[in-house]
SEZA-774785 format. One record per residue (C-alpha): x, y, z. Coordinates in nm, 2 decimals. Last residue first. Layout:
BEGIN
xx:X | yy:Y | zz:Z
...
This chain:
BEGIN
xx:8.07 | yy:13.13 | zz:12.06
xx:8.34 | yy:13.12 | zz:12.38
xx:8.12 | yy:13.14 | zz:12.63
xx:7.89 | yy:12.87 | zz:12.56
xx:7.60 | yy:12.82 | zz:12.76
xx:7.61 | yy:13.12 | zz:12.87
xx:7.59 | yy:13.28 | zz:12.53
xx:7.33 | yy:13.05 | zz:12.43
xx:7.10 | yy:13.24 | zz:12.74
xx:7.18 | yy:13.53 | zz:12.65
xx:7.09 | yy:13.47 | zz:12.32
xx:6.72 | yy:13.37 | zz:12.43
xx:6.66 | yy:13.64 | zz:12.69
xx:6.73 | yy:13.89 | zz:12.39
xx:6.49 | yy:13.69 | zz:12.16
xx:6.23 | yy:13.65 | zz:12.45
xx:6.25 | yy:14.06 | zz:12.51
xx:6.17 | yy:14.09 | zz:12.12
xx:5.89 | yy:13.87 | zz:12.13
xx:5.74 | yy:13.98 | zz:12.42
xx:5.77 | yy:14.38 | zz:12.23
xx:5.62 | yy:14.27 | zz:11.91
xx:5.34 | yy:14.12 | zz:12.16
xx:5.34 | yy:14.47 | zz:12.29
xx:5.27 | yy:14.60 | zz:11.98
xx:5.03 | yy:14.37 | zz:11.81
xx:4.79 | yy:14.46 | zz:12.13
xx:4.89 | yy:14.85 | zz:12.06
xx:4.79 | yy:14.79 | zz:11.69
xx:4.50 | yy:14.58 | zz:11.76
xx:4.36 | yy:14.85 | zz:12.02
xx:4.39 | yy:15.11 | zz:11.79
xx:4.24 | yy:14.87 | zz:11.51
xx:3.95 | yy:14.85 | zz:11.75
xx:3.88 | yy:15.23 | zz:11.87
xx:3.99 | yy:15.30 | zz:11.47
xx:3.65 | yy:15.07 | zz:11.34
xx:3.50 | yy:15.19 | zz:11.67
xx:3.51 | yy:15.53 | zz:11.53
xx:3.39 | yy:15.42 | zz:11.18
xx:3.13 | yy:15.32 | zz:11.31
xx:3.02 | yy:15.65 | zz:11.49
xx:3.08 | yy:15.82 | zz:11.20
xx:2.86 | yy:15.61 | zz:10.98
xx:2.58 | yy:15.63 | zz:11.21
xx:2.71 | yy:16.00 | zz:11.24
xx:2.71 | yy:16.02 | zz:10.89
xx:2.32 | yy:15.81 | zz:10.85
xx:2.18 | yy:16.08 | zz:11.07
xx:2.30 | yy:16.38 | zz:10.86
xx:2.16 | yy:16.24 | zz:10.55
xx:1.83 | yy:16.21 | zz:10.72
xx:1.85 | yy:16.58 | zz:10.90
xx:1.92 | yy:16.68 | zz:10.54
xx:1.66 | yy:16.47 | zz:10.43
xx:1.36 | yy:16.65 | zz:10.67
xx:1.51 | yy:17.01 | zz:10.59
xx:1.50 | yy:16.95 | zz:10.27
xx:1.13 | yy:16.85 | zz:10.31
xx:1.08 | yy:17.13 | zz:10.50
xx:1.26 | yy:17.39 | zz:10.28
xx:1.03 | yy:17.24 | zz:9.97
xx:0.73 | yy:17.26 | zz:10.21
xx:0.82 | yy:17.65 | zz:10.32
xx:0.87 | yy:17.72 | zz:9.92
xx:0.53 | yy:17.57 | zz:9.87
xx:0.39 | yy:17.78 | zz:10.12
xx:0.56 | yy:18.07 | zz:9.95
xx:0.37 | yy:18.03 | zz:9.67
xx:0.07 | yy:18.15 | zz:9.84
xx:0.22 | yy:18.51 | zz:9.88
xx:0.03 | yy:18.67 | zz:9.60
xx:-0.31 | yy:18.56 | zz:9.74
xx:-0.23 | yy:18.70 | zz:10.10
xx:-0.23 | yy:19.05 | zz:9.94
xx:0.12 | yy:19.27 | zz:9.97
xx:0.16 | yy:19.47 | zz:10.20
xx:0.48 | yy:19.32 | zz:10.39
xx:0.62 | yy:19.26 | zz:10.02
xx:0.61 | yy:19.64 | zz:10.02
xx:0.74 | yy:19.72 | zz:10.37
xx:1.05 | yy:19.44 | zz:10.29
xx:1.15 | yy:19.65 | zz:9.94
xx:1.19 | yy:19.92 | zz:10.12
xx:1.33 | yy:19.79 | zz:10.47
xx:1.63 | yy:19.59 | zz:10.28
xx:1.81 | yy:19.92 | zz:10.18
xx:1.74 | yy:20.09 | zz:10.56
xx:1.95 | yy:19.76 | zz:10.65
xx:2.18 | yy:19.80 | zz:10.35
xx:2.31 | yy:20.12 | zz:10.52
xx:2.43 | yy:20.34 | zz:10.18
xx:2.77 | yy:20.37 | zz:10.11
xx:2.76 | yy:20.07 | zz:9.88
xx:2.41 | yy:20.10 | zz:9.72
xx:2.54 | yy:20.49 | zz:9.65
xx:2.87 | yy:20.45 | zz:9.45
xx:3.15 | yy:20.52 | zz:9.69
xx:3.37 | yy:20.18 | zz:9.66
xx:3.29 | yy:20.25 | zz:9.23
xx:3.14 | yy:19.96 | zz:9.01
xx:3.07 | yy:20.15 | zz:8.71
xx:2.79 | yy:19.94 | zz:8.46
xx:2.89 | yy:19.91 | zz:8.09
xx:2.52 | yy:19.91 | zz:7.94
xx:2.35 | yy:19.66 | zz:7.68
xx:2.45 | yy:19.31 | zz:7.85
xx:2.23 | yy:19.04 | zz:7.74
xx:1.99 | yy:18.83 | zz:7.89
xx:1.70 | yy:19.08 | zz:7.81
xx:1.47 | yy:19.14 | zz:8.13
xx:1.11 | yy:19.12 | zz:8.06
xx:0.85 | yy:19.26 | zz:8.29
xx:0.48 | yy:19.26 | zz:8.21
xx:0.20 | yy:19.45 | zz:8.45
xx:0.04 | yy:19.25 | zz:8.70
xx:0.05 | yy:19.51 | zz:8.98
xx:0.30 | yy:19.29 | zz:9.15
xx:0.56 | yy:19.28 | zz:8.85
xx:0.52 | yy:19.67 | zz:8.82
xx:0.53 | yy:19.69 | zz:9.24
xx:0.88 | yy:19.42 | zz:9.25
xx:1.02 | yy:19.72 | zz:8.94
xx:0.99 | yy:20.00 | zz:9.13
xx:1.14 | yy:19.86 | zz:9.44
xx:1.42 | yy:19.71 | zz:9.23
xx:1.52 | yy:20.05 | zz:9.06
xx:1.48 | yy:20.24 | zz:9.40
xx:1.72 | yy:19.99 | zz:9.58
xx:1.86 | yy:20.27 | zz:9.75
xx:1.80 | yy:20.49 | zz:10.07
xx:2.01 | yy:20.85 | zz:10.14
xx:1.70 | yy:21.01 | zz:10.02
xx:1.38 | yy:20.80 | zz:10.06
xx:1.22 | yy:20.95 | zz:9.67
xx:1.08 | yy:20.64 | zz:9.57
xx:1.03 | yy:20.58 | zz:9.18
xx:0.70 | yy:20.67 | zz:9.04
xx:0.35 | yy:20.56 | zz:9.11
xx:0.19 | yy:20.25 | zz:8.98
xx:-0.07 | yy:20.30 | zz:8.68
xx:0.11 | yy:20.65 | zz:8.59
xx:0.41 | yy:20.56 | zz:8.61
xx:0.36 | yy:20.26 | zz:8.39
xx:0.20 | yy:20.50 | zz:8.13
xx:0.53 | yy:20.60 | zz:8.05
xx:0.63 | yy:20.26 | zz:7.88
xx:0.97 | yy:20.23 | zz:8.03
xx:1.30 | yy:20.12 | zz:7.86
xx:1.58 | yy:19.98 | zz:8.07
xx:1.86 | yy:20.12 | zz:8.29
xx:1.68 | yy:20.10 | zz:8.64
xx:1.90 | yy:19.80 | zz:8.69
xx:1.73 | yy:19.43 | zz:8.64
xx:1.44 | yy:19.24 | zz:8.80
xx:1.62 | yy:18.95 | zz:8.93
xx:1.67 | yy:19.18 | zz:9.24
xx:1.66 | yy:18.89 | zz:9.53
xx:1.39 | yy:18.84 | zz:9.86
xx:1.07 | yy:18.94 | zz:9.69
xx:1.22 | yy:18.92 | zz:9.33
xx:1.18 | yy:18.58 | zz:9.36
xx:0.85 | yy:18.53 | zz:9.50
xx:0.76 | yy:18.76 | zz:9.20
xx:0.91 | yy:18.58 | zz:8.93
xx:1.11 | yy:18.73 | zz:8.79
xx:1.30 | yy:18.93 | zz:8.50
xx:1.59 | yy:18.66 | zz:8.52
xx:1.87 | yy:18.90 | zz:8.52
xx:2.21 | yy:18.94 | zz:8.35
xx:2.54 | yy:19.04 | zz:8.56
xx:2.86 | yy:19.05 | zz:8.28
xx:3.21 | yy:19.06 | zz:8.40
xx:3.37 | yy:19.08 | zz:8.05
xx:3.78 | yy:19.17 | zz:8.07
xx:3.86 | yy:19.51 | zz:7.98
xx:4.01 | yy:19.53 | zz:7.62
xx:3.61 | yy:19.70 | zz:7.51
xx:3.72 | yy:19.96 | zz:7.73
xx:3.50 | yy:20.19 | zz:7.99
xx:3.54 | yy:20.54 | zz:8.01
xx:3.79 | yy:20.68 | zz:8.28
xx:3.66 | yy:20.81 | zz:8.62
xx:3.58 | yy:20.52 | zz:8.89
xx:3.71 | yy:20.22 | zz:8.70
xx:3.56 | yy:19.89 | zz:8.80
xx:3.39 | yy:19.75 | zz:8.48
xx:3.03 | yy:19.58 | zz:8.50
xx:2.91 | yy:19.47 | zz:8.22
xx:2.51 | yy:19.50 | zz:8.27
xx:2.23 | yy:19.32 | zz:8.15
xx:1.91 | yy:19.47 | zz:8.05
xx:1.57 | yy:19.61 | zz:8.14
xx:1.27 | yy:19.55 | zz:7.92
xx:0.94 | yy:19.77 | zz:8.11
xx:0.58 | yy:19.74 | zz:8.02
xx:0.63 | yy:19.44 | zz:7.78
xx:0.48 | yy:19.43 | zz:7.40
xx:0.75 | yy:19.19 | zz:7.32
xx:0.86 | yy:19.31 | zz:6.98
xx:0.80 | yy:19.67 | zz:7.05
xx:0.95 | yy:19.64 | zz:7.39
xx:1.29 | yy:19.46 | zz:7.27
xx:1.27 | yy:19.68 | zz:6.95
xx:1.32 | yy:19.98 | zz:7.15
xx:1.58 | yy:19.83 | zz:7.37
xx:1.80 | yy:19.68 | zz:7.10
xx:1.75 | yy:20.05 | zz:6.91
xx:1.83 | yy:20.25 | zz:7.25
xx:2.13 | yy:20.02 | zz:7.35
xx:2.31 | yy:20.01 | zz:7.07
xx:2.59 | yy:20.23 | zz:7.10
xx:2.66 | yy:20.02 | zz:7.48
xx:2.54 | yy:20.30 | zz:7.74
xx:2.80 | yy:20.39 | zz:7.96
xx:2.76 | yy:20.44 | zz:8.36
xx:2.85 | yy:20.68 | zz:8.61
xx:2.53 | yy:20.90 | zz:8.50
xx:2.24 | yy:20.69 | zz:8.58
xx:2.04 | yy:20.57 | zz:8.23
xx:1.68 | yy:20.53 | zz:8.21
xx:1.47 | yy:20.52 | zz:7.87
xx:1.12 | yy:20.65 | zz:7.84
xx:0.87 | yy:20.53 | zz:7.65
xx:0.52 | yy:20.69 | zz:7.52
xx:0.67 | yy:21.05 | zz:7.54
xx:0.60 | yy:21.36 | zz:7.70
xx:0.86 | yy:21.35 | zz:7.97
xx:0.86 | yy:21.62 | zz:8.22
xx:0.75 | yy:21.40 | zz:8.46
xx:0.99 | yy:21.14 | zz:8.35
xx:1.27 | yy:21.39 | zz:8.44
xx:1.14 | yy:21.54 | zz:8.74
xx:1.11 | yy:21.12 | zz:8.88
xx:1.46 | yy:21.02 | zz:8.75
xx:1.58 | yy:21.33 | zz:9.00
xx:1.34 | yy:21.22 | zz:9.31
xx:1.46 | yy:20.89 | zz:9.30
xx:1.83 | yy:20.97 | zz:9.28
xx:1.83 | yy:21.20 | zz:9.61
xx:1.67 | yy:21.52 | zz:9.67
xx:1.93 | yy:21.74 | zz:9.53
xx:1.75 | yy:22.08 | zz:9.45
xx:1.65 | yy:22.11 | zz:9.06
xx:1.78 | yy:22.15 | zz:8.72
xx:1.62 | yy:22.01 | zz:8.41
C-alpha cells in the first residue's frame, strides 16, 4: 500500500485500515523483528486475552547494518502501566506489539500530527484509559535501531510532550484521583526531607563551632608553643652570660 507521506501515524493507520484480520502486528522499518516474535506475541494475546501485548526492545546503535547477536544486550522492557504512570512516563511499550483490531475501532487510530511523535504511547495511554487491557511482556522480542536522525530525536520534544499532555488534560476527574495520593506522598516527602535537612544544619552548625573552638585551641596552643620557645632562647642566653666560656 502506497500513499502520500503524511507522517508515521497516518501510514500504520492505511495499513490497519486495510487490514481484515482479528490482530494486527506493528513493526517500523529501521528495526528487526527477533524470528520469534509473531508466535511469542500470538500466544502472549491468546494466552492473556489482552487488547494489545507489546514487548521489550534490544536496542543496538547501527544506523544501516542488521543487528548482531555479538552486540552487547541493551534491553528496555516496560511495566504495561498503570495509568498515573503512563501519564507522565511511556511504561506502555513501542508500537511493535500485537493489536486486536477491534481496538481501533473502540478508540480511534493512531494520530496523524506530522512532524510529532510519541504516537505509540499516545495510543496506548487512550487503550489503558478506555479500560481496555494492556500487557507488556518483559522480554525483548525486537532489536530496536537507535539512530541520531530517528524521528523522537529530531523531533521538538515540547510538541512531543503536548500530545500526550492534551489527553491527560481531558481526562475525567475520577481517573485522576490517584494523583492526590501521589501529591500526599510528595508532601510528606517533602515534610522529612525538610526534617532531615533541619537536623544537617543543626548538625552543621555544630560541627562549625566544633572547628570555631579547636581553631581557636590550636592558635591558643600555638602561641603558648611560641612563649615557650622565646623563654627557652631567653633562658640559654641567659646561662651563656653567666658563663662565657660554657
Amino acid at each position: 500500500i502506497r500513499q502520500a507521506n503524511r507522517y508515521v501515524g497516518a501510514a500504520r493507520n492505511a495499513g490497519i485500515r486495510a487490514a481484515g484480520t482479528t490482530f494486527v502486528i506493528l513493526l517500523d522499518d529501521d528495526n528487526v523483528a527477533f524470528p520469534d516474535m509473531v508466535r511469542s506475541l500470538r500466544t502472549a494475546i491468546e494466552r492473556t486475552q489482552a487488547d494489545v501485548v507489546t514487548c521489550g526492545l534490544r536496542h543496538f546503535h547501527d544506523a544501516t547494518n542488521a543487528p548482531s547477536a555479538a552486540l552487547p544486550a541493551d534491553d528496555h522492557v516496560f511495566s504495561g502501566g498503570p495509568l498515573l504512570l503512563g501519564a507522565i512516563h511511556n511504561c506502555f511499550g513501542d508500537a511493535s506489539g500485537i493489536y486486536r483490531r477491534a481496538v481501533f475501532d473502540r478508540i480511534g487510530a493512531f494520530h496523524e500530527r506530522s512532524g510529532v511523535s510519541f504516537e505509540d504511547w499516545h495510543l496506548h495511554l487512550r487503550v489503558v484509559a478506555a479500560g481496555l487491557r494492556l500487557v507488556s511482556l518483559p522480554e525483548p522480542l525486537v532489536w530496536y535501531r537507535i539512530r541520531p536522525a530517528s524521528m523522537l530525536r529530531s523531533t521538538r520534544r515540547y510538541d512531543n510532550a503536548r500530545v500526550i499532555a492534551e489527553f491527560v488534560g481531558g481526562l475525567p476527574g475520577g481517573a485522576l484521583e490517584p494523583l492526590a495520593d501521589l501529591l500526599m506522598g510528595l508532601e510528606e516527602h517533602q515534610s522529612t526531607t525538610a526534617t532531615h535537612a533541619a537536623g544537617l544544619e543543626a548538625a552543621l552548625a555544630a560541627a562549625r563551632d566544633a572547628h570555631a573552638t579547636a581553631t581557636a585551641y590550636a592558635h591558643s596552643l600555638e602561641r603558648a608553643l611560641a612563649d615557650v620557645e622565646a623563654y627557652a632562647l631567653r633562658l640559654e642566653g641567659a646561662l651563656k652570660a653567666q658563663d662565657p666560656g660554657g
